[in-house]
Each structure stands twice: as C-alpha cells, then as structure tokens.
N, C-alpha and C positions, 0 to 999 in steps of 0.2 A: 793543202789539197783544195782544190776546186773542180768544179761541173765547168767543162766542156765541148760545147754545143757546134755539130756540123751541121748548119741552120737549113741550108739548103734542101726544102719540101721536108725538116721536120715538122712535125704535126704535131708536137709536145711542148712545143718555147715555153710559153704562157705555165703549165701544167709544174717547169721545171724552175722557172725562176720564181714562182710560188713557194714551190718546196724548198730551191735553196735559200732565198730568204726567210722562210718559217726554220729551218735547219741553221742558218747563222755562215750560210758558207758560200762564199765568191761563187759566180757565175759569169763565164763572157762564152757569148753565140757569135759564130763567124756565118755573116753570108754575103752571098755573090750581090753588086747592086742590080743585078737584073734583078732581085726578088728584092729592090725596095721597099718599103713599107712605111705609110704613113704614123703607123702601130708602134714603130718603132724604141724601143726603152734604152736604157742608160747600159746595160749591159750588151749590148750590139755591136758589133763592130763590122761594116762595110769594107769587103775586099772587090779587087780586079774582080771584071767579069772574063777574066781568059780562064780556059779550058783548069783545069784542077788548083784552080786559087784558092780557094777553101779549104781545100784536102790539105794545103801547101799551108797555107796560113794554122790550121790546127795545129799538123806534126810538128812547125816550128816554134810554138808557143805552148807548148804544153811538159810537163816537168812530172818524173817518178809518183805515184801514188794522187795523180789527177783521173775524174770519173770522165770520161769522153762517151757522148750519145751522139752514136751514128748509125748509118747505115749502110755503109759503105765498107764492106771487108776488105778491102786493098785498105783505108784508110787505118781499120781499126788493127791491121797487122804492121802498121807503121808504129802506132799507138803502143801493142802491148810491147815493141823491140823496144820501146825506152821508160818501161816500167808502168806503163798506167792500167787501169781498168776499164775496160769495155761495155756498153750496153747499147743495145736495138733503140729505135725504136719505140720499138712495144714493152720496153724491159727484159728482153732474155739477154742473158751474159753472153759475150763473145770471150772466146779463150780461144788456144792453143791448140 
C-alpha cells in the first residue's frame, strides 16, 4: 500500500507526505510540469503537460489497496475500478 497523490492544485502535499512519513508508508505525487516547483521533494514526480497527464500517469501506476487523494471524480472512478481507495481533498471518501 501506498498514498497516491494527484498533485495538480492539491493543497495537502506537504500535510500528506508528513503523515506518510510519520505512518512509515510510500508516498509518490504526480504533477503536471506546468506546476513546477522549486519546493520540490524526493517523492514528486514530473509528468507531460498535455491535457490528462496526470490523471494518466496515477491510473497507470497505481496497484489494489493504494490510498489515491484527488479531486477529480472521473479520476477517482478510474481508481476505485482497480481496487484502491479514494479521498478528497479535504478527506471525505469517494466510493461507489
């Protein structure tokens, strides 16, 4: 299991790679390089800036009983079709 992060205008990074560091558990955040960042951590990873690169890059790197924070309902319905769990956000669960 791992926290995976759809970076693109989340407002939690920081908040999230805290906790899964204090939690002991993998974290990688996908964002577009139009939202470069100097801030930049070890867990980041820099996709295409074309249209749903990110969304593309999650669903293809993510594996049964991985935590995915998004925002994006199209995404997070890609998400739960291959086993994982969903959250906002702000933390409300995305389901079914």
């Amino acid at each position: 299991m791992k926290i995976v992060i759809d970076g693109d205008g989340c407002p939690v990074k920081e908040i999230a790679e805290n906790t899964a560091k204090r939690m002991g558990i993998g974290i990688v955040i996908y964002i577009s390089i139009k939202h470069y960042s100097p801030k930049s951590s070890d867990n980041m990873i820099y996709v295409d800036a074309g249209f749903q690169s990110v969304d593309m890059a999650v669903a293809n790197n993510i594996s049964k009983g991985d935590v995915v924070v998004t925002g994006d309902y199209g995404l997070a319905e890609l998400c739960l079709m291959k086993g994982c769990f969903c959250i906002s956000f702000t933390g409300m669960i995305i389901d079914n």
